[in-house]
N, C-alpha and C positions, 0 to 999 in steps of 0.2 A: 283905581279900584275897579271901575267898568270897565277898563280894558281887560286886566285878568280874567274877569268874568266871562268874557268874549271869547276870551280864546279860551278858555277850560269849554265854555258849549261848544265853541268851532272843532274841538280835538273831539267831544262826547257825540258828535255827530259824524264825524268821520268813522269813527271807532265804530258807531251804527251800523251805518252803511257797509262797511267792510263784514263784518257780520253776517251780513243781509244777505252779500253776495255769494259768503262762503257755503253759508245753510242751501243755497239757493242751486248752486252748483253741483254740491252733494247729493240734493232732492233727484236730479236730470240724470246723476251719472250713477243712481240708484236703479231708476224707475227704465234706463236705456240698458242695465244691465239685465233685469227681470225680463224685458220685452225679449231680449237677441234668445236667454236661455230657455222660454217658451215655443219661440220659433223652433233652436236648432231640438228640443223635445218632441214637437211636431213633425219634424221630416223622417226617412225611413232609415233606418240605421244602417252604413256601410262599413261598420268595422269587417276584419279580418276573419272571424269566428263566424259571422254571419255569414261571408260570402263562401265560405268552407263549404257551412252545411247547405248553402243554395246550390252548389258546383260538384259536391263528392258526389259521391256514385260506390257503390260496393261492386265487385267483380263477378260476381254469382247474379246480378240484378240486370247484367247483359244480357239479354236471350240469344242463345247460341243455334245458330245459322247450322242446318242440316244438308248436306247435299245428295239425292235420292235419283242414281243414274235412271236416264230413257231405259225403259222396259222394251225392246223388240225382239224379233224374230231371231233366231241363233244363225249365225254365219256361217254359211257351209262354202268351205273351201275347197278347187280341185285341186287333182293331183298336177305337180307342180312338171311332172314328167309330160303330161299329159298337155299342157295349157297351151292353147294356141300363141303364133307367132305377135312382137309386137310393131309398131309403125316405130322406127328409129329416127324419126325426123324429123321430131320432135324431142325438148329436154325432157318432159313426160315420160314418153316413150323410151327416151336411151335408157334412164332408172329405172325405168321400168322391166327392159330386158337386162338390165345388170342383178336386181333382186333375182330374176328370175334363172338366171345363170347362177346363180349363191345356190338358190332352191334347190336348181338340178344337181348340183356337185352333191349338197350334202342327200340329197335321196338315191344317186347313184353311188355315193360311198357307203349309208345305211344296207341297200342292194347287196352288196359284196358279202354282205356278212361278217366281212372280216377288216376289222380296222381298229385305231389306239384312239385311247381318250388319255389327254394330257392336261392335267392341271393345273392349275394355277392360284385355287387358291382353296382354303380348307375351314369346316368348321365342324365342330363335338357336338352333337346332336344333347339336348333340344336346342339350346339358347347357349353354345359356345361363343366365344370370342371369334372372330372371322380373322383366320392367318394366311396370309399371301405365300405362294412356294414361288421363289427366284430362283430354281434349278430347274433345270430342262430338262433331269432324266430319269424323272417321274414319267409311269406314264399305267396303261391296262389295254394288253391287246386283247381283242374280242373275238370271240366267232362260237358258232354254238357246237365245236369240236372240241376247242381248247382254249386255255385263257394262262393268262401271264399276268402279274399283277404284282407291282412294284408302288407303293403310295404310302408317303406318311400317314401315321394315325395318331390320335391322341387320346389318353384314357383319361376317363371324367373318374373323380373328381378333384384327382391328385393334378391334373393336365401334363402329365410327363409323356413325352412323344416317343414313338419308335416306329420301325417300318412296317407295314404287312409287305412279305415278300415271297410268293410262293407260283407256284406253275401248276396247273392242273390239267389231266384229258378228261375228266370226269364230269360234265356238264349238262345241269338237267333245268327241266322247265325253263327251257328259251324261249322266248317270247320275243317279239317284235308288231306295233300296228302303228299307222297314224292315225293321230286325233287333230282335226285341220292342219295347223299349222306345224305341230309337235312331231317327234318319234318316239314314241317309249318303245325300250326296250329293257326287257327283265330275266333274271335266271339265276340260277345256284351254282354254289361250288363249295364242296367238300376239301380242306389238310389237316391235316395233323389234327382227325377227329373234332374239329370244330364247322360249323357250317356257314359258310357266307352268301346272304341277299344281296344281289343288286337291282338297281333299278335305274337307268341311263334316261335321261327324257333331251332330245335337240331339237332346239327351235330351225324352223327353216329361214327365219325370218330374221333373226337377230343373230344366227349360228353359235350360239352360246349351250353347252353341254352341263348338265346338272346331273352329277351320281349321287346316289346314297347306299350306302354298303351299310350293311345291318347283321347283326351277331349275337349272340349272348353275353359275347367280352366288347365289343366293339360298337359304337352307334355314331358312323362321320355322315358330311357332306361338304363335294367336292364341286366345284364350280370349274370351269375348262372349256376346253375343245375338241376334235375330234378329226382325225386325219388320216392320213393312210398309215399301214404298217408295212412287217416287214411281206414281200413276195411270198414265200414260200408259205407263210399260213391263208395269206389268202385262195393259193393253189388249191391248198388242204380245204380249205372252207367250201371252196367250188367244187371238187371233186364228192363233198359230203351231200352237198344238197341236189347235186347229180344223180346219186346212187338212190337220195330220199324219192327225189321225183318219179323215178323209173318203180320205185317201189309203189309209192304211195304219190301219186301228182296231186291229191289234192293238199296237201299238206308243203306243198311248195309256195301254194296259190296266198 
């Protein structure tokens, strides 16, 4: 009977203890839970969303950067006929007398009065499409006697092309000057009761030709170059500004 006894208290005191332990364990893995969740609420939060609105930027919130050219003195360039010789012995120097060899060609072919601008590429005034001409036999011979004038055109706003192709002796307000580097040259021409503006501008520097023909039916712009024509108008051209000067020499000058 005391032994029974003994071991019902030996089991009731284990049962205890095991108890003890469990409560006890629970308590720690409570209160180690609270502590870590305190912590990680104290630090700074690095989610996704957060680092967003730290890092975005709006595109209007960039200030945009102005570039405001040197202000100086305006370049005055000489005549390109005119410029003295350069030192060729030098790389400098050789480019230097090859631009300068470009210069003279195209102010001694401006000189003649009489030469072709050839195209190459076209545009319908104001804001056409830019079209490239792959045919060669476009072209506007000049001189302030007579003119020839073979060029596609295009009418806005239908854009359907067709040629102006017409010949004239009829040529008034010729004009030609330079402006440094430039040549404009300008003037009219009367057919078939309609009148055409031009207005030629060549760089010496780049030799690139810019026309613009202008009309009541018509408004292009023509991109090119500019080269000799045929002999026989330039004859003609020479023999007019002959006749001008003996009349009138200032008007040659």
């Amino acid at each position: 009977m005391n032994m029974k006894k003994y071991i019902y208290t030996l089991y009731g005191s284990i049962v205890v203890m095991m108890l003890a332990v469990i409560i006890a364990s629970a308590h720690n893995i409570y209160v180690g839970r609270k502590t870590q969740a305190a912590e990680v609420a104290s630090r700074p939060t690095m989610d996704g969303d957060s680092l967003v609105q730290r890092f975005s930027f709006r595109p209007d919130s960039i200030p945009a950067m102005s570039y405001v050219p040197l202000q100086g003195a305006d370049y005055t360039s000489l005549d390109t006929v005119n410029v003295a010789g350069f030192d060729g012995s030098t790389a400098v120097g050789r480019r230097a007398i090859t631009a300068h060899q470009i210069a003279f060609s195209i102010d001694s072919l401006i000189a003649t009065h009489a030469y072709g601008f050839y195209p190459s590429a076209m545009q319908a005034a104001p804001n056409g499409p830019m079209r490239m001409i792959y045919v060669d036999y476009y072209y506007l011979y000049i001189s302030p006697v007579d003119l020839e004038v073979h060029i596609p055109i295009q009418h806005s706003p239908s854009g359907y092309l067709t040629m102006l192709n017409f010949n004239s002796n009829s040529i008034s307000d010729y004009k030609n000057q330079k402006q440094q580097s430039e040549w404009v040259v300008s003037f009219s021409a009367t057919t078939a009761g309609s009148k055409y503006d031009f207005q030629l501008i060549v760089s010496t520097i780049t030799a690139e030709a810019e026309l613009l023909v202008a009309s009541p039916e018509v408004s292009m712009r023509y991109l090119g170059t500019i080269g000799n024509r045929k002999e026989v108008r330039q004859r003609r051209a020479a023999e007019f500004f002959q006749e001008l000067g003996r009349i009138n020499p200032a008007a040659t000058n």
